[in-house]
N, C-alpha and C positions, 0 to 999 in steps of 0.2 A: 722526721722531716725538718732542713731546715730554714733559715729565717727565709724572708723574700732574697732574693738578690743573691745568695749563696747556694754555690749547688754539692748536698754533701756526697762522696761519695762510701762503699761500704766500711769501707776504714778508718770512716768519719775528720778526712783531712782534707775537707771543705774550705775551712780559714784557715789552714797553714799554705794554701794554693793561692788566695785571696788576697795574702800577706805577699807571699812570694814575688805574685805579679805588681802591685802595688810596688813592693820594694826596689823590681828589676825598671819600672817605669820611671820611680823619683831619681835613682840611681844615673838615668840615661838623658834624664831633664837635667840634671844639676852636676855633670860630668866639664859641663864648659865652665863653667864659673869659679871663678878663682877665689871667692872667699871660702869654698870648701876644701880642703885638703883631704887625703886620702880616708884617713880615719874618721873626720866630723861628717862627710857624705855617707861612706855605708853606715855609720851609728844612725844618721840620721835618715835616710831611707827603711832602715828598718822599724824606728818607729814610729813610721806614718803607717807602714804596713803593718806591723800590729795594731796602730789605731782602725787602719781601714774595716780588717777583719772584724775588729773587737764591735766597733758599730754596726757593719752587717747584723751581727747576731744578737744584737737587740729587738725585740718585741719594737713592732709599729709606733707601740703610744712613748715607748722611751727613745724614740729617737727622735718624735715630735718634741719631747720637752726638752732635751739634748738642744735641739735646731734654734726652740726660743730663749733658750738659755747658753748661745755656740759664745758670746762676750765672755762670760764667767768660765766656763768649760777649758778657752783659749790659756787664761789666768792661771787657771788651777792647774795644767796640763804644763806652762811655765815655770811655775814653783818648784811644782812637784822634780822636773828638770833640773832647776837650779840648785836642789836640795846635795845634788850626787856633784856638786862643783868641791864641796868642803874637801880636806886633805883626805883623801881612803886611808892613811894611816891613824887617823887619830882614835883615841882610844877613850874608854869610858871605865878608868878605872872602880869598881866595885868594892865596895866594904866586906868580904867572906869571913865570917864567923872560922875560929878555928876547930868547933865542937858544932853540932847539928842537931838539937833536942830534939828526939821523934814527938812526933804529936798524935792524937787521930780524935776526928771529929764524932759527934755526937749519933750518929748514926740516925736510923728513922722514926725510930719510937716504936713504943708498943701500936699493933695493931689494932684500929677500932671497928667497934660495929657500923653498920650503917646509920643504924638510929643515933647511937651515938655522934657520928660523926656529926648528921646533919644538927644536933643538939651544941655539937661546940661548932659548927658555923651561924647561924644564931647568935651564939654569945658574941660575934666578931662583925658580925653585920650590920651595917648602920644605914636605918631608916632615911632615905631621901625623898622627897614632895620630888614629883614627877619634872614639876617649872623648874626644876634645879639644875638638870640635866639635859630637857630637851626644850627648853626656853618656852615664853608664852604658847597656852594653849589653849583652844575653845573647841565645846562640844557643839553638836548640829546645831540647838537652836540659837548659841549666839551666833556663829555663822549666817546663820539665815538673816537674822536681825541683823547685827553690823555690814557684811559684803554680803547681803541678799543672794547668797546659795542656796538654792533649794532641798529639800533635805533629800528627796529622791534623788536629784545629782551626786549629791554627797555620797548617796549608796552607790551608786553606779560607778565613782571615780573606787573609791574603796575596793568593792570589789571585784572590779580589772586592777586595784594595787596602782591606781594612778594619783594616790593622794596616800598620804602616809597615815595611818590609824593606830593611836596607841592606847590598850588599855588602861582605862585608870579604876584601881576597886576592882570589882569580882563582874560587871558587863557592860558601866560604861565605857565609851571609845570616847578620845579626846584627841583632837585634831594639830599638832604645830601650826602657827600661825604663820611663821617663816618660811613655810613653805608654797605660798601664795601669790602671784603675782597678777592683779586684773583679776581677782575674783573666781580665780583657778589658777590648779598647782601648777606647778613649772616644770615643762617637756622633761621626760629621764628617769621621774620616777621609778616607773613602774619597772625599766631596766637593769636601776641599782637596786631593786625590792628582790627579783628576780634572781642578782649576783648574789646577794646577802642570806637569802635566803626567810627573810622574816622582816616585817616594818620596823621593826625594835633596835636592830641589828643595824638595817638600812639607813635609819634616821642618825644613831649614834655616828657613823662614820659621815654622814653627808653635813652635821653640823662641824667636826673634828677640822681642826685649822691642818692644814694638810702642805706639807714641806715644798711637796713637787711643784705648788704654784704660791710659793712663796709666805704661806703663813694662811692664805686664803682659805675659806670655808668653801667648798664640793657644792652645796647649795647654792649658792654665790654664784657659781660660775652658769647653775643649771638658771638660773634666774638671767642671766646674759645671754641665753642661746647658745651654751657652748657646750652640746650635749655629748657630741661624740669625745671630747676629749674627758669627760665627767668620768660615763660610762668606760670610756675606754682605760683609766686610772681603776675603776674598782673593778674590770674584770681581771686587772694584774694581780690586785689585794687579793680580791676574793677566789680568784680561779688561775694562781698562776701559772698553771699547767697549760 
């Protein structure tokens, strides 16, 4: 099946139809204009129609961040353009050895046991304090005590997976505190728990400064109300099928 907006057919030439029309359209818009010439008009109707296609067949949430990022996209999409102005003949002459030393690499090593192995990860492992990783934490009762949670809520948000729970030691659960807003956690949880498939997992990637919106924290943004684009970001990560 494919994206919205594109209809594929069995020989899956969907977006080369998509392109086509696109290209025959810009082609007949900018046919009057005379600062195109015969070559810079079809160069350039075709690649708005490979743009048009190429966007159809993005996934919903990438063509939201596409939309709030079309300034930069514009930029890059320019560059990238100007890059093919240089001479096509210039050349990048290379330094070529006139002998070729065969080499070959180390290969994989001897085979370990199990036990063994897990004995040399061990040796490679380095102990980290939970607050290192997933930033301040408190168990139910200081919860209850500082933001007056109760602890039965606490169970209840848990588990429905609507508050993130991580173990610390062999049964306590110790709570992120970042992820709190007004004395409860902030809408999406349980969606990215859900995509992740474990609190552990979920919590790592929701604190991860995250490229798509600019360096920002995933928790961040579920703390603004901005769930559908949260969630719709880790179902790409996590599920992007």
């Amino acid at each position: 099946m494919g994206s919205p907006g594109v209809q594929i057919d069995r020989n899956g030439n969907g977006n080369a139809r998509v392109a086509e029309r696109v290209t025959s359209k810009v082609t007949d818009a900018l046919k009057g204009d005379r600062a195109f010439e015969s070559g810079s008009l079809a160069l350039s109707a075709h690649i708005a129609g490979a743009a048009a296609a190429a966007v159809l067949n993005l996934p919903v949430e990438a063509r939201q961040v596409l939309t709030r990022r079309q300034a930069e996209l514009m930029r890059s999409v320019r560059r990238l353009v100007e890059t093919f102005s240089d001479d096509a003949n210039d050349k990048i002459n290379l330094a070529i050895p006139d002998t070729v030393e065969p080499s070959k690499g180390e290969g994989l090593g001897s085979i370990v046991s199990a036990d063994e192995g897990r004995r040399l990860l061990r040796e490679f492992a380095v102990a980290r304090k939970i607050e290192e990783w997933a930033g301040p934490v408190a168990g139910a009762s200081e919860l209850n005590r500082d933001y007056g949670i109760p602890r039965s809520t606490l169970h209840r948000w848990q588990h429905a997976d609507e508050v993130i729970g991580l173990l610390k030691g062999t049964k306590k659960h110790v709570f992120p505190i970042e992820q709190f807003v007004d004395g409860r956690p902030a809408q999406g949880i349980s969606e990215v728990v859900s995509l992740a498939g474990g609190h552990r997992i979920a919590w790592l990637w929701l604190r991860q400064p995250n490229p798509v919106w600019s360096g920002h924290k995933p928790i961040d943004l579920l703390k603004q109300d901005r769930v559908d684009e949260v969630v719709g970001s880790a179902r790409a990560y996590f599920d992007p099928q």
